[in-house]
LODOBA-588645 format. One line per field, with one value per residue (C-alpha): y, x, z. Coordinates in Angstrom, 2 decimals, padded with zeros to 5 digits, always signed. Each point is the difference from the previous one (the first is absolute). Layout:
Y	(Y	...)
X	(X	...)
Z	(Z	...)
END
This chain:
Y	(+000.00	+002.27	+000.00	+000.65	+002.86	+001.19	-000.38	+001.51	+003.45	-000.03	+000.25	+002.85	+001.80	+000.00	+001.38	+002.71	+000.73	-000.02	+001.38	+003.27	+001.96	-001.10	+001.51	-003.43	-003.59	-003.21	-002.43	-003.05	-003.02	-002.92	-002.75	-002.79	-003.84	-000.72	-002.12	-003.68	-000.09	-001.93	+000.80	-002.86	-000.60	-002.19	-001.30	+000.41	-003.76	-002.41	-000.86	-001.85	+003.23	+000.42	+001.52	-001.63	+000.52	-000.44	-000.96	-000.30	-003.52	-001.73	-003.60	-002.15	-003.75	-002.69	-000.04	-002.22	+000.54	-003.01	-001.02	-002.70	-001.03	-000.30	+001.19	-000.73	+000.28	-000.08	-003.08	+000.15	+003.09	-001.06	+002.78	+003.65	+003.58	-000.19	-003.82	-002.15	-002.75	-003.02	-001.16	-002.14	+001.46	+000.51	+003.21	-000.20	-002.38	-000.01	-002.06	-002.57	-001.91	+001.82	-001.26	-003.79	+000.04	+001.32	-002.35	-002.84	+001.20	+000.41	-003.98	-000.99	+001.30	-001.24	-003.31	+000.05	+001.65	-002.51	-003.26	+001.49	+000.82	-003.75	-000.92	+002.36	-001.49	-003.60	+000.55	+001.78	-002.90	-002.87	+001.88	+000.40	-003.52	-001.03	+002.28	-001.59	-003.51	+000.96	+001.12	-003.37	-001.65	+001.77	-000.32	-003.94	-000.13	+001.73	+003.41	+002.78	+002.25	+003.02	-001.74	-000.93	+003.44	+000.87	-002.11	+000.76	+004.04	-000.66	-001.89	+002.78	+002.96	-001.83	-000.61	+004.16	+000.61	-001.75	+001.65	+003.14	-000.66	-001.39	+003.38	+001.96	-001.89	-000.16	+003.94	+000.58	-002.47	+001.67	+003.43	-001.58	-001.57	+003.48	+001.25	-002.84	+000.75	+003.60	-000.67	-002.71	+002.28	+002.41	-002.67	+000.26	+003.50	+000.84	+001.33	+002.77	-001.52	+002.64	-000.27	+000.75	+000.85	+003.30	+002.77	+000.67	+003.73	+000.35	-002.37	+001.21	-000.79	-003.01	-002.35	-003.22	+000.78	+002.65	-000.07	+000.82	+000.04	-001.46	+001.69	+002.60	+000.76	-001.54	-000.39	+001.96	-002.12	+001.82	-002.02	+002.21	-001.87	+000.75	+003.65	+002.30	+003.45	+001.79	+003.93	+002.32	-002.70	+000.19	-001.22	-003.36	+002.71	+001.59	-002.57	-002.23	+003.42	+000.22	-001.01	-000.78	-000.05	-000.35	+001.55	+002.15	-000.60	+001.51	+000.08	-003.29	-000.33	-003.27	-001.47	-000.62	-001.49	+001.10	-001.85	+000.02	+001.70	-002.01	+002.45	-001.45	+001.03	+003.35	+000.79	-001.45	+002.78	+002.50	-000.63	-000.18	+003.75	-001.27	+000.69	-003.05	-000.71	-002.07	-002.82	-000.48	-003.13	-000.25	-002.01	-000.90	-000.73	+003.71	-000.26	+002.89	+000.72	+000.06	+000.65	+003.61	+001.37	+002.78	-000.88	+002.53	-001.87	+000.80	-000.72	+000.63	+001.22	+001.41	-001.61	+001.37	-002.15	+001.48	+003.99	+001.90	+000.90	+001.59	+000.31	+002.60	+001.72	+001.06	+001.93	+004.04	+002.47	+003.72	+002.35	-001.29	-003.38	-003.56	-000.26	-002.51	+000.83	-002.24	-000.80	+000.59	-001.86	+002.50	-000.03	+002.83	+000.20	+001.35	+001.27	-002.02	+000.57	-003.05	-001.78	-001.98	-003.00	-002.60	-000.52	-002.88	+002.17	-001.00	+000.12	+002.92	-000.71	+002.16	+001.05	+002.46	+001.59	-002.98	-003.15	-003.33	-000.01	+003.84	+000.70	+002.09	+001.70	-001.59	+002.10	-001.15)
X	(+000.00	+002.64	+001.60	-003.48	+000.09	+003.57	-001.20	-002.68	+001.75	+002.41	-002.79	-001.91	+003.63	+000.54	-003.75	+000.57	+003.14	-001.56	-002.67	+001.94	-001.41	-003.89	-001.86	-001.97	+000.92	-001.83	-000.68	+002.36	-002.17	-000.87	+002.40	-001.02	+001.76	+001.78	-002.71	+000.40	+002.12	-001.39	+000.29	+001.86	-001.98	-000.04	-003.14	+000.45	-000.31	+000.36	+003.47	+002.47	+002.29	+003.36	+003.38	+002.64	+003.57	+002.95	+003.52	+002.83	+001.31	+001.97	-000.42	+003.10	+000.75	-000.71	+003.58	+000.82	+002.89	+002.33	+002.08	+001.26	-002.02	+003.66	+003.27	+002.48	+003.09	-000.49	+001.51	-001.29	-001.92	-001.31	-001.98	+000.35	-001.72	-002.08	-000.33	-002.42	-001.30	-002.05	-002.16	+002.67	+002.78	+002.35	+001.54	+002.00	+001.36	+001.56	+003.48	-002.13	+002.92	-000.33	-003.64	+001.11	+002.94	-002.18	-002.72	+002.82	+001.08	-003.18	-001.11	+003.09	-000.76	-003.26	+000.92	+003.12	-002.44	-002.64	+002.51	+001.17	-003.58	-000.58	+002.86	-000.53	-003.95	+001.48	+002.28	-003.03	-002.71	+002.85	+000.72	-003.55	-000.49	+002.88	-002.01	-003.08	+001.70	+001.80	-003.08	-001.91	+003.09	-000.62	-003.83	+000.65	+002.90	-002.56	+002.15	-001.08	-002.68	+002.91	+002.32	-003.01	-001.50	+003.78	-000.26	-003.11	+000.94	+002.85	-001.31	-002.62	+002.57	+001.74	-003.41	-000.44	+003.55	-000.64	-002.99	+001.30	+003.11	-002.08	-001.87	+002.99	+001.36	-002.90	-000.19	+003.60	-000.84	-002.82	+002.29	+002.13	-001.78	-001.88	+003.23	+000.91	-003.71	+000.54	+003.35	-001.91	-002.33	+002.18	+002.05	-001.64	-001.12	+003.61	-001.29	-002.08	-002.29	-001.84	-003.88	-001.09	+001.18	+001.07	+003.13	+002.29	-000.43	+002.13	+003.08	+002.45	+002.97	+000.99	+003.28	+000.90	+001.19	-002.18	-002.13	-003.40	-003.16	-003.03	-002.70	+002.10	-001.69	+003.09	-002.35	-002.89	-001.69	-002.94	-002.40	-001.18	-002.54	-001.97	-000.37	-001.42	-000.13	+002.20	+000.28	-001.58	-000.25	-003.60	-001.43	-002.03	-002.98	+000.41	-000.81	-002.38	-002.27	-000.07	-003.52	+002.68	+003.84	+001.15	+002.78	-000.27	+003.32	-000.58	-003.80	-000.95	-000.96	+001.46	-001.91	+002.97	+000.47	+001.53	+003.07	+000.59	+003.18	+002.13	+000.59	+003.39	+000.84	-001.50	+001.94	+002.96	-000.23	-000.57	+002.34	+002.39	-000.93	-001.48	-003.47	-002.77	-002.17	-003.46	-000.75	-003.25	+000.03	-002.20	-003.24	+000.01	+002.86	+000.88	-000.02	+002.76	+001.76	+003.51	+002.08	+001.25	-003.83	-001.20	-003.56	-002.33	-001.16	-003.78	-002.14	-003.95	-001.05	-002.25	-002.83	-003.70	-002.23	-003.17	+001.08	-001.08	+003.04	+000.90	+003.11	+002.62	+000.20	-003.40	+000.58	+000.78	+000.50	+000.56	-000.71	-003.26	+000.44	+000.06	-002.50	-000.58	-002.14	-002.81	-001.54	-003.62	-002.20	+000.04	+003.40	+000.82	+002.74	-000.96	+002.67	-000.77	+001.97	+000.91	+001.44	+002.52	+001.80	+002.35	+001.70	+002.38	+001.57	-002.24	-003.15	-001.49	-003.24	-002.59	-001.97	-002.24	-001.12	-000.66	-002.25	+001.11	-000.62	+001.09	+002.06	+002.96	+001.89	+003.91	+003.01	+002.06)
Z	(+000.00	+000.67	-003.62	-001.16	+001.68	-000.78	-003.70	+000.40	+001.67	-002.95	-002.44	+001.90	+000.23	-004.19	-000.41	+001.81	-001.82	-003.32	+001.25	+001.08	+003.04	-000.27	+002.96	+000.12	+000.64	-000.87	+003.21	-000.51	-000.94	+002.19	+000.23	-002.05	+000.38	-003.52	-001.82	-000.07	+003.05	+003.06	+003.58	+002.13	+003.01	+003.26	+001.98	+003.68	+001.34	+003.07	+000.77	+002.47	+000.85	+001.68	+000.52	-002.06	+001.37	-001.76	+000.64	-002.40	-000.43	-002.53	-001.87	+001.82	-000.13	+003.09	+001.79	+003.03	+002.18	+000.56	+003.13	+002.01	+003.36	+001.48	+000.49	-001.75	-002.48	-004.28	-001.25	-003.70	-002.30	-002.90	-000.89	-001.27	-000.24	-003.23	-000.05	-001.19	+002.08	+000.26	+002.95	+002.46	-001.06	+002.39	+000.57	+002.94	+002.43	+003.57	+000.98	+002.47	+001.42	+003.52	+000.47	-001.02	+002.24	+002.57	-000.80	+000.27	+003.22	+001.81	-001.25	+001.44	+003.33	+000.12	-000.46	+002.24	+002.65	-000.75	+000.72	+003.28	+001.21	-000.58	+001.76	+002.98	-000.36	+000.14	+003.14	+001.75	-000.80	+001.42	+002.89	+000.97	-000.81	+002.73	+002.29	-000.32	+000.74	+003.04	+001.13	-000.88	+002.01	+003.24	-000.36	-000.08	+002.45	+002.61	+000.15	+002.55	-001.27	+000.05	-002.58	-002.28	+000.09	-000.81	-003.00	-001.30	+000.56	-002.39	-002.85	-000.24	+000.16	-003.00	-002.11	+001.04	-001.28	-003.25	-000.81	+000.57	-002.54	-002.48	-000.01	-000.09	-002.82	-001.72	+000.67	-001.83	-002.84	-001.03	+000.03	-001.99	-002.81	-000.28	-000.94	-002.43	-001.42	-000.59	-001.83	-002.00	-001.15	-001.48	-002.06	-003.58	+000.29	-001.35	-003.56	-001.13	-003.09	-001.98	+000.59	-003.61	-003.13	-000.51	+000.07	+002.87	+000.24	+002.97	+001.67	+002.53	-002.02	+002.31	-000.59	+001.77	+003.44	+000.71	+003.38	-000.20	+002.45	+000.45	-001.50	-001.94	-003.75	-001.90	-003.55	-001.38	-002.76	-002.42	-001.84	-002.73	-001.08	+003.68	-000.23	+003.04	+000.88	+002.40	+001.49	+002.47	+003.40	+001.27	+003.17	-000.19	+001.69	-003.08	-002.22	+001.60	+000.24	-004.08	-001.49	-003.00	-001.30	-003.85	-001.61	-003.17	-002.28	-003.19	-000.69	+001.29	+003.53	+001.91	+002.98	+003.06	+003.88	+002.23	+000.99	+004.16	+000.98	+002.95	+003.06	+000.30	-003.35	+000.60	+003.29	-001.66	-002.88	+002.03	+002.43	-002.97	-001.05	-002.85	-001.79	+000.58	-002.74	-000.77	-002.77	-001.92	-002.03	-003.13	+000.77	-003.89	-002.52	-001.12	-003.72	-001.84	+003.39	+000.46	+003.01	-000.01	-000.68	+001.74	+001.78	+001.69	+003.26	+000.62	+002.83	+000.32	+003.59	+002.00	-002.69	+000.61	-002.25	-002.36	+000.06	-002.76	-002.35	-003.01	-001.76	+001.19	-003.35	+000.15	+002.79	+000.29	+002.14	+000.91	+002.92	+000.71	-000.04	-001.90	-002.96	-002.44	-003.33	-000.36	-002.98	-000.62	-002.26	-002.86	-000.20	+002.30	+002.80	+003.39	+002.73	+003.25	+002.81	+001.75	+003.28	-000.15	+002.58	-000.89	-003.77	-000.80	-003.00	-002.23	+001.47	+002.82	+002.07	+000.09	+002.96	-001.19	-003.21	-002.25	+000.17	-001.61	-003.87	-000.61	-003.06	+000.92	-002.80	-000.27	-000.11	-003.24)
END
């Protein structure tokens, strides 16, 4: 409408030009709409409305952190930044002779210990046996009560004596074997096999000899075929209050979950001055995505259901307020202001001014 005008001004300026200094004007004619040119309109309707938030996040692979459960020094690499592997590969391995020699040694001493429990359990058993037939002796030879109760006193501080020692022993066998278990259950944990197949993207440049802890992120392996989303970290509050998630990349909108982050690898970030982050993986098999893409993160919250809406381009506005122009049955457009609420960028509720059904004029 406005280069109408503009136009129109231009042509009013060169009559009065050639017209020289006329006393008297002509009123400028009505406005008409350019013949065959129709207007684009939008009918104010029931809708599901909300604020969309958005994040900026970008298309990444899966990636899993390797690392031994145990400490330890290299004995073989077999691996490299940039290389390809297979599922079971191995990548590293630790030098395990310390836990078999140790594993030797504490066998060893559980059996040794074992034999002279026995024996100690042997001598115990035949002395209380002696015991009890000395005390048969003096029961039959018609001893004084005194040396009987004597007797009888003894053989039952020896039966005490062995009970007591087979507790103990028992006690420190079961101390022991716990140890020989523990070692035992780190033998064979001595490589690091990759998970999946996929790139390393990160090693820590080990060589044989090197000593390395338990739980330290040696290998980062990516699996480009599993793609997610990383950036901005959000709270799981955040997400679990979102009526819906997707990611836009390009002009296609992808439908995503939220992947839980683990607090200890949170505090561990943090604590590390670095910047956490949050993954969305792709609830469908993202067709024309590659990692590297930029994707707008959106969430829909705070939903009220059945407003009445219209699209935002058909709104204006000036010192008085919001208006919309509806469109009458003849054709005509009709300024009527208008309240608004919530918009999702596309779409802005109406709370007064129109009823559902109303044709709205569209902004091109």
């Amino acid at each position: 409408m406005r280069k109408k005008w503009k136009w129109v001004a231009l042509g009013l300026c060169a009559a009065l030009l050639l017209g020289g200094c006329a006393k008297e004007t002509a009123e400028a004619p009505e406005l008409l709409e350019p013949a065959g040119v129709e207007l684009d309109f939008a009918v104010a309707q029931r809708m599901d409305l909300g604020t969309v938030r958005q994040w900026d996040y970008s298309v990444v692979p899966y990636t899993e952190d390797l690392f031994f459960t145990l400490d330890g020094t290299i004995e073989g690499v077999y691996t490299h930044l940039g290389a390809d592997v297979k599922k079971g590969d191995v990548l590293l391995t630790l030098d395990e002779s310390a836990l078999l020699e140790e594993e030797e040694r504490l066998a060893g001493e559980i059996a040794y210990q074992a034999q002279l429990d026995a024996y100690d359990d042997r001598i115990a058993q035949i002395d209380i046996e002696l015991g009890r037939l000395a005390l048969a002796d003096l029961r039959a030879s018609g001893a004084d009560d005194a040396a009987i109760v004597k007797a009888q006193g003894d053989v039952e501080m020896q039966e005490l004596l062995l009970r007591q020692a087979r507790e103990e022993r028992s006690v420190a066998a079961a101390g022991k074997q716990a140890q020989l278990d523990a070692v035992r259950a780190k033998i064979g944990k001595n490589q690091l096999v990759a998970p999946f197949d996929g790139t390393v993207v990160s090693f820590a440049g080990l060589r044989e000899g090197y000593s390395v802890q338990a739980w330290d992120e040696l290998v980062t392996l990516a699996d480009p075929s599993r793609l997610s989303l990383s950036g901005p970290y959000l709270t799981e509050g955040t997400v679990t209050t979102a009526a819906k998630i997707w990611a836009r990349i390009g002009a296609t909108d992808y439908p995503v979950e939220y992947v839980p982050s683990d607090m200890g690898e949170y505090l561990t970030v943090v604590f590390a001055g670095g910047t956490p982050k949050s993954r969305f993986s792709f609830a469908v098999e993202p067709e024309g995505v590659s990692c590297g893409d930029f994707a707008a993160l959106c969430m829909l919250t705070g939903v009220r259901e059945g407003v009445l809406a219209i699209p935002i381009n058909a709104l204006y506005s000036d010192d008085a307020g919001r208006y919309v122009y509806r469109l009458e049955e003849d054709g005509s457009r009709v300024r009527v202001p208008v309240r608004t609420g919530i918009n999702n960028g596309l779409y802005m509720q109406i709370t007064e001014g129109l009823e559902e059904g109303d044709r709205v004029y569209v902004k091109e």
